[in-house]
DRENSEVO-299792 format. One record per residue: x, y, z of N, C-alpha, C, CB in turn. Coordinates in steps of 0.1 Angstrom, whole numbers, padded with zeros to 4 digits, always signed. Glycine has a CB too. Layout:
! DRENSEVO-299792
XYZXYZXYZXYZ;...
END
This chain:
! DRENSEVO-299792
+0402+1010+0355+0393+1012+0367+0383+1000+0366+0386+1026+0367;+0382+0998+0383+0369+0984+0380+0359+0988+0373+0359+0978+0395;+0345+0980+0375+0336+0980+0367+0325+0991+0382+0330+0960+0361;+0326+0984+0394+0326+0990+0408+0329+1005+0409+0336+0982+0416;+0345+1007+0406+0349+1023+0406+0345+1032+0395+0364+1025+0406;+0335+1025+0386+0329+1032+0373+0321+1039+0378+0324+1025+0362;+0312+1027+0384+0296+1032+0393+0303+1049+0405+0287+1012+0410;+0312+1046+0411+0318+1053+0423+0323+1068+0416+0333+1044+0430;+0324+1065+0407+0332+1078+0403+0323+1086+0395+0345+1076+0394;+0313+1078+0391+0298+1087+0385+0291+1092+0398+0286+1076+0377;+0290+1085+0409+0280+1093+0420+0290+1095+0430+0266+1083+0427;+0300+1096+0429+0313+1102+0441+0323+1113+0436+0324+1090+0447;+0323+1115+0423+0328+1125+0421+0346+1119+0416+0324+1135+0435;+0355+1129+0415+0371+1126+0419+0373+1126+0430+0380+1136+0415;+0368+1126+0441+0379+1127+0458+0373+1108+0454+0371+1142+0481;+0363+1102+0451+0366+1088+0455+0375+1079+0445+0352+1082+0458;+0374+1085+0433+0382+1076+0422+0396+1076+0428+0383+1084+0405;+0404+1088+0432+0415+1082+0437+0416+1072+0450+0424+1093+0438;+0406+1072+0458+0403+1064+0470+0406+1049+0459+0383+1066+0478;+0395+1044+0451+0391+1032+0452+0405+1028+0441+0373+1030+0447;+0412+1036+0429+0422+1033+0425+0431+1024+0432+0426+1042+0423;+0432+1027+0444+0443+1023+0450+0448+1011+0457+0444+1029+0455;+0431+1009+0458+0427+0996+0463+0433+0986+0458+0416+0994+0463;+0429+0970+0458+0430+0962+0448+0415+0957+0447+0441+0952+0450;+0412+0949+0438+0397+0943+0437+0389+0941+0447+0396+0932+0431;+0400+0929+0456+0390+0924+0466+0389+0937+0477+0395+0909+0474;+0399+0944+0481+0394+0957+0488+0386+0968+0486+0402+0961+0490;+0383+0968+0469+0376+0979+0469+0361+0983+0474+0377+0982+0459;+0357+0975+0482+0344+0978+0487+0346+0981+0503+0335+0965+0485;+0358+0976+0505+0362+0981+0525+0360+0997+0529+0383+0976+0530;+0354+0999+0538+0354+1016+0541+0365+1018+0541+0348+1023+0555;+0374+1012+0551+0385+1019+0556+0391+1023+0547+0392+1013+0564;+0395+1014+0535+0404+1016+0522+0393+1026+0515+0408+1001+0513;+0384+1030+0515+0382+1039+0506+0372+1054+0517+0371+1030+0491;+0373+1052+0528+0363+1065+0536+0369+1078+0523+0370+1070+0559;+0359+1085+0517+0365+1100+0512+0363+1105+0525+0356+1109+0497;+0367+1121+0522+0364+1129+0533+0353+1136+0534+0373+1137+0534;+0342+1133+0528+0333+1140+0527+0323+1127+0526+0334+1152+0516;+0307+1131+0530+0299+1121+0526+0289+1122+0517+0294+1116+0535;+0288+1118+0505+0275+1121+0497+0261+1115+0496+0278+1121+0485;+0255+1125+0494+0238+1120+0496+0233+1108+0478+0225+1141+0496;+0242+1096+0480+0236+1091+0472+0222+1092+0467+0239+1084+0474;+0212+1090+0473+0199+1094+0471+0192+1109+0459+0197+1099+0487;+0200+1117+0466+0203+1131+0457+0208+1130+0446+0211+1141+0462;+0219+1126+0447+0230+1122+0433+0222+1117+0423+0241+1110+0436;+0215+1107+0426+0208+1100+0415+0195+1105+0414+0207+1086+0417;+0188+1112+0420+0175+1114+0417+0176+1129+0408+0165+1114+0432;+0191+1138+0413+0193+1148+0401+0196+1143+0388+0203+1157+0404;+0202+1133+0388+0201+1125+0376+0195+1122+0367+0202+1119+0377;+0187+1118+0376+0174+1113+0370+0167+1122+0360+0164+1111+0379;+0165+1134+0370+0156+1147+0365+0163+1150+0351+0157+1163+0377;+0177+1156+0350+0185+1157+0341+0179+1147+0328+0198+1153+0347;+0178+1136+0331+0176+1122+0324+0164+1122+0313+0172+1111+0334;+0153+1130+0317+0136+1129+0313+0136+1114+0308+0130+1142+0298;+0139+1108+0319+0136+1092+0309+0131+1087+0323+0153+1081+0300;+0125+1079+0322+0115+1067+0337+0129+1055+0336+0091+1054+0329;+0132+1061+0347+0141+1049+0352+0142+1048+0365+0154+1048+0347;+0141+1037+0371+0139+1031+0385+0152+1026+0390+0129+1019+0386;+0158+1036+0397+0171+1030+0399+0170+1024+0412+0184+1039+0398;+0163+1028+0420+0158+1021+0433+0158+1008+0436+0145+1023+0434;+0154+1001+0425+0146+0987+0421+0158+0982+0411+0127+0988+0412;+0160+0987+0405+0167+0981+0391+0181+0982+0388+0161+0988+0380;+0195+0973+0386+0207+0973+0383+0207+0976+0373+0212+0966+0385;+0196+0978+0365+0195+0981+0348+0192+0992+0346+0186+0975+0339;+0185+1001+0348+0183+1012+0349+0193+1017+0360+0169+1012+0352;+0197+1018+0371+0208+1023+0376+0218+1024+0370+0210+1019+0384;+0224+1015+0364+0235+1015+0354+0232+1027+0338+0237+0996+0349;+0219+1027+0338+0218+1033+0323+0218+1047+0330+0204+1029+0311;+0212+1052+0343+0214+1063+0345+0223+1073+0350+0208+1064+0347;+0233+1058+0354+0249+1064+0351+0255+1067+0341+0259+1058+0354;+0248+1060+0329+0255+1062+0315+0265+1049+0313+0264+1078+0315;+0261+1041+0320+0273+1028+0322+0262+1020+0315+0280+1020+0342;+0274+1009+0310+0269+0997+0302+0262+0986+0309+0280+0991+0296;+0253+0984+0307+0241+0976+0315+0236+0964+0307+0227+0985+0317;+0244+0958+0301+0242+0945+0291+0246+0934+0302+0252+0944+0276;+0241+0922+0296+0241+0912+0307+0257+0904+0310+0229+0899+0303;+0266+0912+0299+0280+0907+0299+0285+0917+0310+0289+0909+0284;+0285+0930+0311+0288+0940+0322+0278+0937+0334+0286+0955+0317;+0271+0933+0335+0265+0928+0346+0271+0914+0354+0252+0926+0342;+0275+0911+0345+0280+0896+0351+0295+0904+0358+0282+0879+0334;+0302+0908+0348+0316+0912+0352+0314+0919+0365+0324+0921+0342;+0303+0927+0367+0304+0933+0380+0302+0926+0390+0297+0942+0382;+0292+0912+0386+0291+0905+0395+0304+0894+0400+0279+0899+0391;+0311+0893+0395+0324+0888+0392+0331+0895+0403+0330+0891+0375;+0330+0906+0397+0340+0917+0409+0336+0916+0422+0337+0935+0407;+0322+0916+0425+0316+0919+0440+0312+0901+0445+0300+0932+0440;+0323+0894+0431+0321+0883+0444+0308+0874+0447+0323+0890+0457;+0301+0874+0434+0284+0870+0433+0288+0854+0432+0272+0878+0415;+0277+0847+0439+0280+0834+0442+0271+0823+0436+0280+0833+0454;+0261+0830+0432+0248+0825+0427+0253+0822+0410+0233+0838+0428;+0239+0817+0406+0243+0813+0389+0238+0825+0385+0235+0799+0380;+0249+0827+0375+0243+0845+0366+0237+0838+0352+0260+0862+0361;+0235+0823+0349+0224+0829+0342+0212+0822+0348+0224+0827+0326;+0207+0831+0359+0196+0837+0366+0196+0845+0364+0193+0838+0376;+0197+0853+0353+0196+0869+0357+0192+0880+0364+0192+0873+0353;+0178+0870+0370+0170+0881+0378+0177+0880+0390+0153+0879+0380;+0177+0865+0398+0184+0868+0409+0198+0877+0412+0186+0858+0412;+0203+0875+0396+0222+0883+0399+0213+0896+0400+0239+0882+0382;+0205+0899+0392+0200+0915+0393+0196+0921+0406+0188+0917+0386;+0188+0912+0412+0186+0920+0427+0192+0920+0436+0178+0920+0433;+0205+0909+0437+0217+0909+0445+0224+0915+0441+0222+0900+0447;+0227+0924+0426+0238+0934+0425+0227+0948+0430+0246+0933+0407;+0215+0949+0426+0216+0960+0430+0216+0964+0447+0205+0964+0423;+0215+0950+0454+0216+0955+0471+0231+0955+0472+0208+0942+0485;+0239+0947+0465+0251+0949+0469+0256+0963+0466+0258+0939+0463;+0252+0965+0453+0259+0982+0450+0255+0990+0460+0255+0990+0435;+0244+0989+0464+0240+0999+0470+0246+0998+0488+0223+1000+0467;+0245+0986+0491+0252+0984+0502+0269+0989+0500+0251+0968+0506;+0278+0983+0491+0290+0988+0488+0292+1006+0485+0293+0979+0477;+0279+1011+0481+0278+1025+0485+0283+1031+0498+0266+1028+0485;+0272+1024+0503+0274+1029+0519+0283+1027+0526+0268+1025+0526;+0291+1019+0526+0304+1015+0527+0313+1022+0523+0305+1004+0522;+0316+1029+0512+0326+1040+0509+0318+1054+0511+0332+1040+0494;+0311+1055+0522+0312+1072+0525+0303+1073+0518+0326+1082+0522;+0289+1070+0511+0276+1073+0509+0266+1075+0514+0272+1069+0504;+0256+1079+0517+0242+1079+0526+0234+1076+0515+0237+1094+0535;+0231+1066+0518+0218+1054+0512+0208+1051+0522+0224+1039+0509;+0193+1051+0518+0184+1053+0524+0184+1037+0529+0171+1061+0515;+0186+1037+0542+0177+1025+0545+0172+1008+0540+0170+1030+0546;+0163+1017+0536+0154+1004+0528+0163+1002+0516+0135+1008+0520;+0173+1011+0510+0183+1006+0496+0195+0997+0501+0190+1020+0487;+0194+0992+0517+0209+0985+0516+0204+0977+0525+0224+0994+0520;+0196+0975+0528+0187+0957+0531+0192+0951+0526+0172+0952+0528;+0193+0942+0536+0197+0926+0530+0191+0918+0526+0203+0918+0538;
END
């Protein structure tokens, strides 16, 4: 599974892992290839998380903390690969910049497969 369908299958459950399986790389962010049938309140997802978590993490703001409170690997090697995946165009070692362009991208590529993401999280 991508690095992408890792994040998806932590805050989408099984109905989207077989969605995005099926895809290939460059598709796995297209609605059409992945609409589930249902829509989830990303927002919720992660902020029950959180609670669960007793730890301060800002997933709002942060691809580092978002990733740790999936329980996903958040080192700057898995960061780059994801940025790899979604197609990041910039120099990753910027870190900071790959960081706040992955986290609008994830969160935009949320929304895109059948998530509800607040607004202000999928600005461009």
């Amino acid at each position: 599974m991508s690095f992408f369908g890792n994040i998806l299958s932590k805050i989408f459950g099984t109905q989207q892992v077989g969605a995005e399986s099926a895809t290939s790389p460059s598709t796995a962010g297209s609605a059409a290839a992945n609409t589930p049938t249902g829509t989830v309140d990303v927002e919720a997802v992660l902020d029950k998380a959180l609670q669960d978590k007793h730890e301060k993490l800002d997933w709002r703001h942060s691809i580092v903390d978002l990733l740790k409170l999936l329980d996903l690997d958040s080192s700057l090697a898995a960061r780059k690969q994801l940025a790899d995946e979604l197609h990041y165009e910039g120099d990753k070692e910027d870190s900071a910049q790959m960081n706040i362009w992955l986290h609008k991208e994830v969160m935009k590529k949320l929304a895109e497969n059948g998530g509800r993401v607040p607004d202000d999280l999928k600005a461009a």
